[in-house]
N, C-alpha and C positions, 0 to 999 in steps of 0.2 A: 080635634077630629082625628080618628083612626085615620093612619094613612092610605087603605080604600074600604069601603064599605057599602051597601045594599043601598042604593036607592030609598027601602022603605026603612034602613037603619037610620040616615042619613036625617029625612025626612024626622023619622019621632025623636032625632037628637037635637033639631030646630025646635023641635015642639016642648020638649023636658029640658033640656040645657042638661041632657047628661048622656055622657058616653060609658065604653064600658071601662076605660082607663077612669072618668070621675067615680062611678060606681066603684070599682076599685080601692079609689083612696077614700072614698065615704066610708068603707068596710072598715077599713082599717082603723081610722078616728073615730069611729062610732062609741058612745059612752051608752053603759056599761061594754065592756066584751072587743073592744076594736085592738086589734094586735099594737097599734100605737101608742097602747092607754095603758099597756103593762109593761113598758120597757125596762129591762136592767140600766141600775146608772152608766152602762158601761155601753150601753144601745145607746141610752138618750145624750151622753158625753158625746159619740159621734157625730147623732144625727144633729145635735149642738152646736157642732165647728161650721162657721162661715164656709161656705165651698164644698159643704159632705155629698151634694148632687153634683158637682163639675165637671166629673168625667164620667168615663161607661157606667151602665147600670152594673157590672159584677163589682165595681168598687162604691156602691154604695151603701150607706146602711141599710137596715131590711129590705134588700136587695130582694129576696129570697121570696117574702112578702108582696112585695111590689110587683115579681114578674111573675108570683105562680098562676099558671092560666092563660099567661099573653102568648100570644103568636110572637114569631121575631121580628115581623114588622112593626107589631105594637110596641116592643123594644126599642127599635130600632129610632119610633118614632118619639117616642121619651128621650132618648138619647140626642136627639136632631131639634128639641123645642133650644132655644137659648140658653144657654149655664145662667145667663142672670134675671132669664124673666124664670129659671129653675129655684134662684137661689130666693126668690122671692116668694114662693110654694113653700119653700121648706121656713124658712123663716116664718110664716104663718101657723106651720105646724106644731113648731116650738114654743111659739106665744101661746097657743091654743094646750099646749098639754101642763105649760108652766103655770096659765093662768086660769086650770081647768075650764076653759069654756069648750064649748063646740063647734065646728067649723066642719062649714061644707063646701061639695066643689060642682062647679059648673063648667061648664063649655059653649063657647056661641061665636058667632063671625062677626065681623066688623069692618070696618073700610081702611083700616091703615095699611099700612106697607110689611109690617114686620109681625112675627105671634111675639105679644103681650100674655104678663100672667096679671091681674087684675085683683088685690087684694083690699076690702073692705072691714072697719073693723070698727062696728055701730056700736052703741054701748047696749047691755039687755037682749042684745041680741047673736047669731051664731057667728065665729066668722066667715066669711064668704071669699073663696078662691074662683078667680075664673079665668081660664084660659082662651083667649081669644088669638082664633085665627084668622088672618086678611079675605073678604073675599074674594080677589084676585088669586088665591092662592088654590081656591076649589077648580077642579075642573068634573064633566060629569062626560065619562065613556065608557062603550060596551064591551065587557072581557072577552076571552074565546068562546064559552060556554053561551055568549047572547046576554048574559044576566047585563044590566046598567048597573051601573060603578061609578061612586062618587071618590075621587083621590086627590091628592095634594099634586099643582101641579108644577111645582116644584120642590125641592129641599127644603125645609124650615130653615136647617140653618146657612 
C-alpha cells in the first residue's frame, strides 16, 4: 500500500489487489513491450546480483524506470519495504525474464506483524508477486484539507 492514499483508492486496492506501485512493475514485465523484457546484458547482469534492491532507489537498477511518475513518498516507501522480502521481488523477476514466463504483481493485507513479499510459482501459469502488508500497520485519518486518508501507521522498516 502507498504510504497514504484516498479512501476510495485504498478501497479499489482491497478490491483489485493492485496499487499504483504494482501497476508500475506490471508495465514494466509486461510481454511484448515491458522495459524489463529488453534489458542489455549489462541491465539484466545488475539486476542479476543477489542484493541489486538493498539500498536506496538511485542505486538500483532501472532505477529510472521504476521511479518515473512516483511521488517521493512512493519512493520513499520502496525504500522502507524489507531489503529481503525486496530481494525476493527481484528474484522473481529474474526467474521470469530467464525463463520467459510472465509474472505479475499484487498487493493485499494480512494479519502478521511484518510486510512480506509473497512469491508463487505454479507451473502453466504467470508468476505471481504479492506484497503484503500487516493490518495493524493501516491506520485511516483525516488530512488538513478534510479528505480521509488511509497511511501506514508506522515505518515498514
Amino acid at each position: 500500500m502507498p504510504p497514504t492514499t484516498s479512501i476510495q483508492t485504498f478501497i479499489e486496492a482491497l478490491r483489485t489487489k493492485q496499487t499504483k506501485l504494482t501497476q508500475r512493475f506490471d508495465g514494466l514485465m509486461e510481454r511484448p513491450g515491458g522495459r524489463g523484457r529488453s534489458l542489455s546484458p549489462t541491465e539484466l547482469g545488475a539486476l542479476s546480483q543477489a542484493g541489486a534492491f538493498a539500498g536506496p532507489v538511485p542505486e538500483w537498477p532501472l532505477r529510472e524506470d521504476i521511479s518515473a511518475g512516483l511521488t517521493q513518498a512512493e519512493i520513499d516507501h520502496l525504500e522502507e519495504w524489507p531489503a529481503g522480502e525486496r530481494e525476493k521481488a527481484r528474484a522473481a523477476v529474474v526467474s521470469a525474464i530467464h525463463a520467459d514466463r510472465d509474472i505479475r504483481f499484487y498487493w493485499d493485507l494480512y494479519d502478521g506483524a511484518t510486510p512480506i513479499t509473497e512469491v508463487q510459482r505454479l507451473t502453466g501459469l504467470p508468476i505471481i508477486v504479492t506484497f503484503k502488508t500487516p493490518r495493524p500497520m493501516v491506520q485511516v485519518e483525516q488530512d488538513a484539507s478534510g479528505e480521509v486518508i488511509v497511511s501506514n501507521a508506522e515505518p515498514l522498516a
